[in-house]
PDB file with one MODEL, atoms N, CA, C and O in Angstrom:
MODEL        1
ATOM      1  N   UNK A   1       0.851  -1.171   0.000  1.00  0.00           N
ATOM      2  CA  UNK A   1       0.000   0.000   0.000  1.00  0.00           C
ATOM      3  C   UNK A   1       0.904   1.244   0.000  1.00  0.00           C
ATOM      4  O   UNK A   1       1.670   1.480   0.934  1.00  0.00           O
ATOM      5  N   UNK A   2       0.784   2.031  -1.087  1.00  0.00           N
ATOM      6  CA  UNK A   2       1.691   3.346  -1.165  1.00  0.00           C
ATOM      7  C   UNK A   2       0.624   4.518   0.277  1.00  0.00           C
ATOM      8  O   UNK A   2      -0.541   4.579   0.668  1.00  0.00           O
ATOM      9  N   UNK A   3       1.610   5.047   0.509  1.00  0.00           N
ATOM     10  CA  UNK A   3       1.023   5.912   1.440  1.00  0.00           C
ATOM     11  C   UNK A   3       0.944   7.610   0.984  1.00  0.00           C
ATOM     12  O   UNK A   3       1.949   8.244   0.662  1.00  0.00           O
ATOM     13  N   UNK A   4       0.078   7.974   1.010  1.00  0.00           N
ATOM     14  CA  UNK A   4      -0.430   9.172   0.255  1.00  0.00           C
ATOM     15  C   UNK A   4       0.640  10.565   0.919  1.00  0.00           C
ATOM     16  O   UNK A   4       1.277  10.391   1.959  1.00  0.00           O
ATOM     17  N   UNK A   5       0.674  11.337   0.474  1.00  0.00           N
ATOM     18  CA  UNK A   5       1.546  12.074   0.866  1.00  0.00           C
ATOM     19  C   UNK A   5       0.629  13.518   1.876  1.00  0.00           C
ATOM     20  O   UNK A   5      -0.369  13.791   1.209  1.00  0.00           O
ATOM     21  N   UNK A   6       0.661  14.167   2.791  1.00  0.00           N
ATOM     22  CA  UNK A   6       0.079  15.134   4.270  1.00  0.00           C
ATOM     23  C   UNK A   6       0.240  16.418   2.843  1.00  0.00           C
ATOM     24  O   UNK A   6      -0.778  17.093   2.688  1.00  0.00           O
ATOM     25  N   UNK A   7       1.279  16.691   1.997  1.00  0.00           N
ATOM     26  CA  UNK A   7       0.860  17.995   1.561  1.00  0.00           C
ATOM     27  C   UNK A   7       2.108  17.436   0.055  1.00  0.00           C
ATOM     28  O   UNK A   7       2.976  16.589  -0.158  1.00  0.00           O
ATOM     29  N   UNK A   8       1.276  18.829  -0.793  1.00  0.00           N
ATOM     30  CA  UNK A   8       1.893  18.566  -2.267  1.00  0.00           C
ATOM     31  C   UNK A   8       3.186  19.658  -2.106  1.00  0.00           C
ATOM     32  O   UNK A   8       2.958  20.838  -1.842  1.00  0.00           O
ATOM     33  N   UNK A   9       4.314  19.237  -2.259  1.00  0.00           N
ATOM     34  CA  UNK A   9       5.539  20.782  -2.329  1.00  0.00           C
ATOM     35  C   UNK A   9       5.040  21.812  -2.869  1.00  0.00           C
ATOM     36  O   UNK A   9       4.231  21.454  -3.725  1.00  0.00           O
ATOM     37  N   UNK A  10       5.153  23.381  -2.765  1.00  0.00           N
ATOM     38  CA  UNK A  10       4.607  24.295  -3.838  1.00  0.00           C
ATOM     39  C   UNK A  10       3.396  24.391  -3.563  1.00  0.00           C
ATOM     40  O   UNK A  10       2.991  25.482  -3.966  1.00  0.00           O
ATOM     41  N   UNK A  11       2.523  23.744  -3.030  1.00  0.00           N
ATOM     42  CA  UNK A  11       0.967  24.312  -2.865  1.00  0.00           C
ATOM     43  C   UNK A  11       0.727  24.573  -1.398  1.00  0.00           C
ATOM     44  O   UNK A  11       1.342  23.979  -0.513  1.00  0.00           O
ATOM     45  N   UNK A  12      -0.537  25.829  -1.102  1.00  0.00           N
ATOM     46  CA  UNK A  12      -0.630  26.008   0.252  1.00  0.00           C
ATOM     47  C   UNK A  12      -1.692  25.018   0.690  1.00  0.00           C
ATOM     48  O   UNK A  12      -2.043  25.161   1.861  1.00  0.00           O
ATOM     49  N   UNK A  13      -2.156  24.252   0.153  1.00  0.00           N
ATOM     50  CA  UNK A  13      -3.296  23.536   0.622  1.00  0.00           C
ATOM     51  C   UNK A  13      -2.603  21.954   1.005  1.00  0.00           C
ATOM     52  O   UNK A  13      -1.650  21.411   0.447  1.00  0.00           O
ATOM     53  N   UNK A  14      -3.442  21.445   2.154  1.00  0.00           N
ATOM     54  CA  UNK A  14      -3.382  20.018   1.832  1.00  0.00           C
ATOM     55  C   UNK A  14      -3.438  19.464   1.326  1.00  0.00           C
ATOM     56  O   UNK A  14      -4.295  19.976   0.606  1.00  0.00           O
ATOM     57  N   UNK A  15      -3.156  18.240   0.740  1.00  0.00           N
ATOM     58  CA  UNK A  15      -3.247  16.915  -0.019  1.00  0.00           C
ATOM     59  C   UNK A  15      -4.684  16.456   0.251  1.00  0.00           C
ATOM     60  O   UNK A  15      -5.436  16.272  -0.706  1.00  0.00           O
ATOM     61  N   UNK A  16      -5.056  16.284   1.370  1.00  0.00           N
ATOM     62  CA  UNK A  16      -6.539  15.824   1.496  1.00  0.00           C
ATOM     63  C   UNK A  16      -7.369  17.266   0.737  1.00  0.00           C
ATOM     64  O   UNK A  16      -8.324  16.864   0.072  1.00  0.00           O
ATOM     65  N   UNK A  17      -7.250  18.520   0.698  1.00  0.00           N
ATOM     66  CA  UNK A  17      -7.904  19.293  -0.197  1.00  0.00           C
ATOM     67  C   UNK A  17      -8.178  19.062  -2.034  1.00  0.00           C
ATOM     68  O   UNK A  17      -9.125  18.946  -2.811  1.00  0.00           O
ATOM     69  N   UNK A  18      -6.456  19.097  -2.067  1.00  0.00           N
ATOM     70  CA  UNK A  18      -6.034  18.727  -3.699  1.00  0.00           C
ATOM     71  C   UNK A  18      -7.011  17.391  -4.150  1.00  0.00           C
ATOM     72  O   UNK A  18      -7.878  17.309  -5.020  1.00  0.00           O
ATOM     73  N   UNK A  19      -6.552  16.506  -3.295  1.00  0.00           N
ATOM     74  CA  UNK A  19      -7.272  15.025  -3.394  1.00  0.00           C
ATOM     75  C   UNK A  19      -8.984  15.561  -4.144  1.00  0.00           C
ATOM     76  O   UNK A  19      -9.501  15.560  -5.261  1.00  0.00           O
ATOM     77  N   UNK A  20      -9.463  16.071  -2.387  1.00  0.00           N
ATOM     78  CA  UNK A  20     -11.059  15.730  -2.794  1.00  0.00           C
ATOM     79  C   UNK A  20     -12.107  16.992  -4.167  1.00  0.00           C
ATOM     80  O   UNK A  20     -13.133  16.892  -4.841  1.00  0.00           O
ATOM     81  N   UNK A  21     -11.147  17.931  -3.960  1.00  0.00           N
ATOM     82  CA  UNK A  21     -10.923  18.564  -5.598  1.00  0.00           C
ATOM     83  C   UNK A  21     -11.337  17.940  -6.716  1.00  0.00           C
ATOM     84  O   UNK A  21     -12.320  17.901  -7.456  1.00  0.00           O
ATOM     85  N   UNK A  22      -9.648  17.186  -6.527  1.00  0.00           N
ATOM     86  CA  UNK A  22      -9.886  16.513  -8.194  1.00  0.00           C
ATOM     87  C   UNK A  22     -10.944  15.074  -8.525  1.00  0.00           C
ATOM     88  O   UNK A  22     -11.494  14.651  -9.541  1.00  0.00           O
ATOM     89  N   UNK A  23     -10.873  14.599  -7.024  1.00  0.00           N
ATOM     90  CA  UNK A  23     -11.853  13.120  -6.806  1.00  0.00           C
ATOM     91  C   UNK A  23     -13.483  14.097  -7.195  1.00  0.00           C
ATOM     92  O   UNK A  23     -14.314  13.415  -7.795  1.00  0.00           O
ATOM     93  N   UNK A  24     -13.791  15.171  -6.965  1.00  0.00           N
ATOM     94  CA  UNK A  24     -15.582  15.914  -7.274  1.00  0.00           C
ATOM     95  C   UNK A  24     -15.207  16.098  -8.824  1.00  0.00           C
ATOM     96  O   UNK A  24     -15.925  15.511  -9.634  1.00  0.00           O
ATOM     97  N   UNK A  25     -14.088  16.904  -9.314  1.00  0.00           N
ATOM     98  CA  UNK A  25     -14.016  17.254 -10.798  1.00  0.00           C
ATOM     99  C   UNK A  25     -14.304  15.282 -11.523  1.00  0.00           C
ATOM    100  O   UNK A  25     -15.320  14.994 -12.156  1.00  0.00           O
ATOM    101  N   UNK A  26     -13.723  14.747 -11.364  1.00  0.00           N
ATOM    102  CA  UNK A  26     -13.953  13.628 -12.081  1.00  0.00           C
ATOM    103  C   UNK A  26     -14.902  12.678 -11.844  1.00  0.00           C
ATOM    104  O   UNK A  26     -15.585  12.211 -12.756  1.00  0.00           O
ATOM    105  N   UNK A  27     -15.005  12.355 -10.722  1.00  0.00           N
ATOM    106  CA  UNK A  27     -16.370  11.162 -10.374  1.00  0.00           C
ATOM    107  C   UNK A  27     -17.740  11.916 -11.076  1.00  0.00           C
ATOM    108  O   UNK A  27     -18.640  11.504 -11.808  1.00  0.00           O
ATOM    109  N   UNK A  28     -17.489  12.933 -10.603  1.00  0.00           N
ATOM    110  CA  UNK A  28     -18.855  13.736 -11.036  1.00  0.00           C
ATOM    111  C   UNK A  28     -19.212  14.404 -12.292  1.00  0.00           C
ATOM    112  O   UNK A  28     -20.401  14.494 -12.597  1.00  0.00           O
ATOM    113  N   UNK A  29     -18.255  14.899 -13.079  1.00  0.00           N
ATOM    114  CA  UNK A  29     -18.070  15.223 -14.369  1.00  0.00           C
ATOM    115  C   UNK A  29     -18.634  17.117 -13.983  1.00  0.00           C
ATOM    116  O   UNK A  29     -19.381  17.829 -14.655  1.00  0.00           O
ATOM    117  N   UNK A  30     -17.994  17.397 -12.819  1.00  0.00           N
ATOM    118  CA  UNK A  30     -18.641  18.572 -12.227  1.00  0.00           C
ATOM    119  C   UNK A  30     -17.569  19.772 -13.250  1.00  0.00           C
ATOM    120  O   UNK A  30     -16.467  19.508 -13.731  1.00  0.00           O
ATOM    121  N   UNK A  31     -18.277  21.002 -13.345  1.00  0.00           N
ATOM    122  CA  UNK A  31     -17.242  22.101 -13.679  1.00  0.00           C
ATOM    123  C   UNK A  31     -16.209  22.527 -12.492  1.00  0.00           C
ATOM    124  O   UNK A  31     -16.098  22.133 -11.331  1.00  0.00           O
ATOM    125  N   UNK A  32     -15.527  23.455 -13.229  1.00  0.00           N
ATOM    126  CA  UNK A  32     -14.130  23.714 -12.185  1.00  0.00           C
ATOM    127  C   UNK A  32     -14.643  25.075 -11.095  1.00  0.00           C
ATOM    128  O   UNK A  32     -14.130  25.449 -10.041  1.00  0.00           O
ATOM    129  N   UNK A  33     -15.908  25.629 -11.873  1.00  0.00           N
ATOM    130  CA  UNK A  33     -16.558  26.499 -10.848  1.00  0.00           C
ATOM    131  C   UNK A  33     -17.821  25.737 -10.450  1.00  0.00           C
ATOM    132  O   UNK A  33     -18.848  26.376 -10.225  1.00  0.00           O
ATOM    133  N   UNK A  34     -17.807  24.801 -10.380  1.00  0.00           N
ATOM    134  CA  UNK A  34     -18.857  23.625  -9.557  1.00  0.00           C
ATOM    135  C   UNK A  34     -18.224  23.467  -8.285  1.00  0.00           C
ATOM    136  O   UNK A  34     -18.654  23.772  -7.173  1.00  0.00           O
ATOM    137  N   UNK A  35     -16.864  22.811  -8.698  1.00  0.00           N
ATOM    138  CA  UNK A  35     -15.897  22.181  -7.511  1.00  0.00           C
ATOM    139  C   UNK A  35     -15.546  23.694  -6.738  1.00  0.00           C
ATOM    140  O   UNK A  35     -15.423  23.780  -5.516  1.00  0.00           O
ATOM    141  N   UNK A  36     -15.444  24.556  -7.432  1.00  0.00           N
ATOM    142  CA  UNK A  36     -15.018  25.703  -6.313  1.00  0.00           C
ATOM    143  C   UNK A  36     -16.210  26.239  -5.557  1.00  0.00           C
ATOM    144  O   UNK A  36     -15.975  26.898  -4.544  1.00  0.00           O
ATOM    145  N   UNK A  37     -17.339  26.056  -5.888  1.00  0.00           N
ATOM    146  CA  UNK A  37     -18.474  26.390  -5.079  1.00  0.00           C
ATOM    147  C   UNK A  37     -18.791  25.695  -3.813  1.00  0.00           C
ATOM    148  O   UNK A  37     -18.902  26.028  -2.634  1.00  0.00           O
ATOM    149  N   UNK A  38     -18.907  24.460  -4.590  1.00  0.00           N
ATOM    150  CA  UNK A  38     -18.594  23.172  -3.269  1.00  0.00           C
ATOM    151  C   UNK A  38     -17.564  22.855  -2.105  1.00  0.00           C
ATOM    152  O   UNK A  38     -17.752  22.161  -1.106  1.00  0.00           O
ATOM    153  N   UNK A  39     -16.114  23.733  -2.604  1.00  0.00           N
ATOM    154  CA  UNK A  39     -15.782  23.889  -1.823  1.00  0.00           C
ATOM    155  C   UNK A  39     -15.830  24.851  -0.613  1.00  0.00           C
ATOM    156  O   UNK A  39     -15.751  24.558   0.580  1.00  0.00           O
ATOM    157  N   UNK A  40     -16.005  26.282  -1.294  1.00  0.00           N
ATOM    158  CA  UNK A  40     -16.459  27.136  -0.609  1.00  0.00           C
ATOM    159  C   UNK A  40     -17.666  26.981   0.625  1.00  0.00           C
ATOM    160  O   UNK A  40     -17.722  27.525   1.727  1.00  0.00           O
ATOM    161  N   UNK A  41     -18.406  26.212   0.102  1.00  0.00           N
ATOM    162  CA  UNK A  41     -19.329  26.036   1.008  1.00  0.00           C
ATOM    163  C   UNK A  41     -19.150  24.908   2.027  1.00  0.00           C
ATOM    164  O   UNK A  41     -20.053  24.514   2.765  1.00  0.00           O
ATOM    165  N   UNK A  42     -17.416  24.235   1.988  1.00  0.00           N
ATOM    166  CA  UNK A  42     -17.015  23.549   3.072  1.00  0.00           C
ATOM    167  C   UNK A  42     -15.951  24.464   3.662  1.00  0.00           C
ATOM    168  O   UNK A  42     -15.116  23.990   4.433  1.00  0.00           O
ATOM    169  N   UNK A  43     -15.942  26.064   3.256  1.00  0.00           N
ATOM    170  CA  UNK A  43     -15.217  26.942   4.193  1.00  0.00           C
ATOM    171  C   UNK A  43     -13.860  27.031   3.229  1.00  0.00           C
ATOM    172  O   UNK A  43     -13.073  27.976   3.181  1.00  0.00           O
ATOM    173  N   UNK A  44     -13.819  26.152   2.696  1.00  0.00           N
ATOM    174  CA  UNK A  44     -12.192  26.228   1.593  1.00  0.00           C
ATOM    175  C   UNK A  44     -12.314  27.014   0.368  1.00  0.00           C
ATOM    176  O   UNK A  44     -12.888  26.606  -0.642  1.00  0.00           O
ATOM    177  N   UNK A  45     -11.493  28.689   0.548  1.00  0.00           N
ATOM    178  CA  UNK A  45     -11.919  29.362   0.049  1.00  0.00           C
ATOM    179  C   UNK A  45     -10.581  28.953  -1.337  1.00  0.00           C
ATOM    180  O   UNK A  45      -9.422  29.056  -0.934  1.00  0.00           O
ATOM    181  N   UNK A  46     -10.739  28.575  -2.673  1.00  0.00           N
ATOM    182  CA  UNK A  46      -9.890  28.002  -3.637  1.00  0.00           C
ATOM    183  C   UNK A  46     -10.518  28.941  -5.027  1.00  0.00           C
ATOM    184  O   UNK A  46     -11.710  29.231  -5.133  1.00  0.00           O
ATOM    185  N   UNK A  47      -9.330  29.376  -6.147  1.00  0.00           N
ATOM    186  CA  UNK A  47      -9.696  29.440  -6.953  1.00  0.00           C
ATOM    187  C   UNK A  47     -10.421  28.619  -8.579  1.00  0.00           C
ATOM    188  O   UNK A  47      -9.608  27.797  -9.002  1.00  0.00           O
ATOM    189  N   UNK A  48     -11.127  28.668  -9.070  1.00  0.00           N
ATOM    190  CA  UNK A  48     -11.407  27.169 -10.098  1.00  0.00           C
ATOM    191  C   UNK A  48      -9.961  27.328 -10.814  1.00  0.00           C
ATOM    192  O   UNK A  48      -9.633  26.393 -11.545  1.00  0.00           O
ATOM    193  N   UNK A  49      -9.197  28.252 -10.699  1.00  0.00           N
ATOM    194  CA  UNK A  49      -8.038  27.981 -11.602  1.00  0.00           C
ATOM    195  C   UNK A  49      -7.014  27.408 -10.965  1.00  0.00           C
ATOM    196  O   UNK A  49      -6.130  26.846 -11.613  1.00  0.00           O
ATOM    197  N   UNK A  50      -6.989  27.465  -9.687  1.00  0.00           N
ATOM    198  CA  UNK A  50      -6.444  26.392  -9.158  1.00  0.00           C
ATOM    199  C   UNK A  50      -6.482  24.594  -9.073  1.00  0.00           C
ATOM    200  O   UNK A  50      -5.733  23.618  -9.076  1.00  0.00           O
ATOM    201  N   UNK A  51      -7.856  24.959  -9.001  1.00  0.00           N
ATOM    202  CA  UNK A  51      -8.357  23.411  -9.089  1.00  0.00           C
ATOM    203  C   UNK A  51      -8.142  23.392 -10.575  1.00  0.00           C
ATOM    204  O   UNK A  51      -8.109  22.163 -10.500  1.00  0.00           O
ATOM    205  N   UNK A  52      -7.936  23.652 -12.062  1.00  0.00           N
ATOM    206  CA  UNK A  52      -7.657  23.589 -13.017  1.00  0.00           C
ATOM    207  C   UNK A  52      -6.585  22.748 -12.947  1.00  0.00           C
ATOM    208  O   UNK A  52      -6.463  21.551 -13.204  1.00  0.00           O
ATOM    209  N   UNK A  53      -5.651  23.782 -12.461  1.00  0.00           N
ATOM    210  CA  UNK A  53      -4.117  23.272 -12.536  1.00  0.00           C
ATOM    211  C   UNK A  53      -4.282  22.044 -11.632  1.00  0.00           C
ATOM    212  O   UNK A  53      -4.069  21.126 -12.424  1.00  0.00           O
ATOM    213  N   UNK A  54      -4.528  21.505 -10.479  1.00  0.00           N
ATOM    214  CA  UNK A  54      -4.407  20.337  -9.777  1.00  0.00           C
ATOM    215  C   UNK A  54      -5.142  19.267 -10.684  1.00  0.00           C
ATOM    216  O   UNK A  54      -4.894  18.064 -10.593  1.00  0.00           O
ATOM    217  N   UNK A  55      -5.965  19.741 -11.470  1.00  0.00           N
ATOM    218  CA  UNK A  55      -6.739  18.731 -12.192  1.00  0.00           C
ATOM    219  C   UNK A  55      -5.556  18.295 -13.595  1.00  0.00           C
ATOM    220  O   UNK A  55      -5.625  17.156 -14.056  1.00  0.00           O
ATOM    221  N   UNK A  56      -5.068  18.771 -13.868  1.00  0.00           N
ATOM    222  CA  UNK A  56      -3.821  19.313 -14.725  1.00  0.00           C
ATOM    223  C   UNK A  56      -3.174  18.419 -14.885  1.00  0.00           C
ATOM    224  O   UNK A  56      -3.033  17.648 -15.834  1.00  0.00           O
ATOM    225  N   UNK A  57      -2.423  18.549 -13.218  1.00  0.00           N
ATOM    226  CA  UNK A  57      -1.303  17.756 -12.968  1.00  0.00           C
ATOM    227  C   UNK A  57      -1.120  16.478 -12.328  1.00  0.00           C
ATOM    228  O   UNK A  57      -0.106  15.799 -12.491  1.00  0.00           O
ATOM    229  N   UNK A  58      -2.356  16.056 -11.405  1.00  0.00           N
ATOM    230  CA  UNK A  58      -2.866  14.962 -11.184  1.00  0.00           C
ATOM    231  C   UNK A  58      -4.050  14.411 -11.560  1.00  0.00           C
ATOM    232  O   UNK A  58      -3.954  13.190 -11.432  1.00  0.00           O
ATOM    233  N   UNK A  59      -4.990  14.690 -11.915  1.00  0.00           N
ATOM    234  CA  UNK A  59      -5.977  14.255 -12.580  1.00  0.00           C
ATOM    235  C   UNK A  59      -5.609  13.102 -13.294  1.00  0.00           C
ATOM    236  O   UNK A  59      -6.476  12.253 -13.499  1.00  0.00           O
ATOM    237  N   UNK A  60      -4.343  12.917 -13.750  1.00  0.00           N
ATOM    238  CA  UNK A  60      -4.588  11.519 -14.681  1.00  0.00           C
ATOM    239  C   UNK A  60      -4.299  10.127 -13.879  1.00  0.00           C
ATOM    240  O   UNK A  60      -4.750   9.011 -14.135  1.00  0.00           O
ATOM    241  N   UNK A  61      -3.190  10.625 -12.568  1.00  0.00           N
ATOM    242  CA  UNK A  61      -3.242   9.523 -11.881  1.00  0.00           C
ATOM    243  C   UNK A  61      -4.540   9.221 -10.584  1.00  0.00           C
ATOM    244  O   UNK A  61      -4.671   8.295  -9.783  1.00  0.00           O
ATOM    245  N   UNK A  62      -5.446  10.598 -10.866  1.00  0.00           N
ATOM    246  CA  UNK A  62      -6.789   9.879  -9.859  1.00  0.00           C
ATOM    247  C   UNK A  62      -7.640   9.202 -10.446  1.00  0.00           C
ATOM    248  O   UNK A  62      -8.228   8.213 -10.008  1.00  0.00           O
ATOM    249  N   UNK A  63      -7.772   9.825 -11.717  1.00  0.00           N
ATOM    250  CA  UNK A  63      -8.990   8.538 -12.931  1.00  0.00           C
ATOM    251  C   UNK A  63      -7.951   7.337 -13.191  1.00  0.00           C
ATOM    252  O   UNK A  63      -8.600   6.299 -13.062  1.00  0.00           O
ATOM    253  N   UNK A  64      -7.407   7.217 -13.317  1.00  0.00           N
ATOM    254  CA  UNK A  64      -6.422   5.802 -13.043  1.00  0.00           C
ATOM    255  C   UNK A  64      -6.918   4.775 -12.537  1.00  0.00           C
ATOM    256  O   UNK A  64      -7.394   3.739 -13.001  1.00  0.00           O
ATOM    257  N   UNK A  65      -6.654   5.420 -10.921  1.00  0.00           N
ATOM    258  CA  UNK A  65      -7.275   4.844  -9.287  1.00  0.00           C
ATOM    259  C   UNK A  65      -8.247   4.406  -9.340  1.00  0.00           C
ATOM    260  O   UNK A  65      -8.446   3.278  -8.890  1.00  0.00           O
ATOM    261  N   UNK A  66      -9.473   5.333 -10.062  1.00  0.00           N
ATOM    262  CA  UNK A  66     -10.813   5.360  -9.674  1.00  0.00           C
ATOM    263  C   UNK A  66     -11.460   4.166 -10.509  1.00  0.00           C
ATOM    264  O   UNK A  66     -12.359   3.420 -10.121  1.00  0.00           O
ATOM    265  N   UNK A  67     -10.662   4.144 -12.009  1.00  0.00           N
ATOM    266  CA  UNK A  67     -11.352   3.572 -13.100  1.00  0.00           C
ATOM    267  C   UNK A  67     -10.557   1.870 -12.391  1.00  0.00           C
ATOM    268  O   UNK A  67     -11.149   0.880 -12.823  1.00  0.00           O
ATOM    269  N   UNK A  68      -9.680   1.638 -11.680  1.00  0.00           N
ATOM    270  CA  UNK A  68      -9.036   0.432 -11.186  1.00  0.00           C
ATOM    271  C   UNK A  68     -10.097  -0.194 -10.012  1.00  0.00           C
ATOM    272  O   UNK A  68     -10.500  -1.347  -9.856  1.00  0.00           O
ATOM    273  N   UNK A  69     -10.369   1.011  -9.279  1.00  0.00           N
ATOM    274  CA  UNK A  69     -11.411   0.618  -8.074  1.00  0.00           C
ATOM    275  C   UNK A  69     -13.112   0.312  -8.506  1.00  0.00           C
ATOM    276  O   UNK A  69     -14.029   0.054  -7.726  1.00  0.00           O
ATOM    277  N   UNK A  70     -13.159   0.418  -9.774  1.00  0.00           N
ATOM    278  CA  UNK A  70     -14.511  -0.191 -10.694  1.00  0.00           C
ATOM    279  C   UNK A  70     -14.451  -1.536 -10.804  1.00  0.00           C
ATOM    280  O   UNK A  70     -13.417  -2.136 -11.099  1.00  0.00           O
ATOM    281  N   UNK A  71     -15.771  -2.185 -10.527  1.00  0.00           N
ATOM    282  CA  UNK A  71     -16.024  -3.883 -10.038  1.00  0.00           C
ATOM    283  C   UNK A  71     -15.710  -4.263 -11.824  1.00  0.00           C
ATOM    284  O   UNK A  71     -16.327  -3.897 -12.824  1.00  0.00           O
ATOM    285  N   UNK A  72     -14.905  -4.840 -11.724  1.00  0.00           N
ATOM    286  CA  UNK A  72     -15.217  -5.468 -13.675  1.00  0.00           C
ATOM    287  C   UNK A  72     -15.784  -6.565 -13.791  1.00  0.00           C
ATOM    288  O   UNK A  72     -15.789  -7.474 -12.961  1.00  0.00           O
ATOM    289  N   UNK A  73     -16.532  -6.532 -15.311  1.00  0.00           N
ATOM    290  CA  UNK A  73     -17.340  -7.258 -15.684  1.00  0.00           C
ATOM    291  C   UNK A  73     -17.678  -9.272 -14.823  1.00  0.00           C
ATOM    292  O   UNK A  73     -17.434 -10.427 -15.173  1.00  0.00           O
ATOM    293  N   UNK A  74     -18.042  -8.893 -14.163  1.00  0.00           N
ATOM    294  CA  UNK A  74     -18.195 -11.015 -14.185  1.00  0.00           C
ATOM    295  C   UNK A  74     -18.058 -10.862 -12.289  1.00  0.00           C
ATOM    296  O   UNK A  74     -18.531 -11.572 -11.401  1.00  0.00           O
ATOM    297  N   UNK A  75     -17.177  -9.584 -12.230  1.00  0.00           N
ATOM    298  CA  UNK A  75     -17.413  -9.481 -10.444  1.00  0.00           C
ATOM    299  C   UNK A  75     -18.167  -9.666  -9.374  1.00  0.00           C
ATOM    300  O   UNK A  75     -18.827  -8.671  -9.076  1.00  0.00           O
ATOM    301  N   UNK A  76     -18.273 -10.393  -8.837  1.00  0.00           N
ATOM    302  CA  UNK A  76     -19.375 -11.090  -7.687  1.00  0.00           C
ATOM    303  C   UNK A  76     -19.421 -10.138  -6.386  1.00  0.00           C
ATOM    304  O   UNK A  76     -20.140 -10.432  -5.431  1.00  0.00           O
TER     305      UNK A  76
ENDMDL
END
């Protein structure tokens, strides 16, 4: 089990922020001023161009994750 990293170098936010960011932009197929609304209204005041760029630069290894953690076909 890789262990997730407490904060990204270069950003002021947590890792658990960045994370649940890019986990709403993709599970949900939400806009980038969707995810910033939603956050706002958990007190995390973020720009959507921020969450852009995090979507940017990790985004490809969270749909990765996500599309791996999908039951495949014949799964009981």
């Amino acid at each position: 089990m890789t262990s997730e990293p407490t904060t990204y170098p270069g950003y002021r936010f947590p890792a658990e922020v960045v994370r649940h960011a890019v986990w709403l932009y993709h599970l949900f197929s939400l806009s980038f001023r969707d995810v910033e609304l939603l956050l706002a209204e958990r007190g995390v005041v973020v720009s959507y161009e921020s969450i852009r760029r995090w979507c940017l630069r990790y985004g490809a290894d969270f749909s990765t994750r996500l599309r791996k953690r999908r039951p495949k076909p014949g799964d009981t």
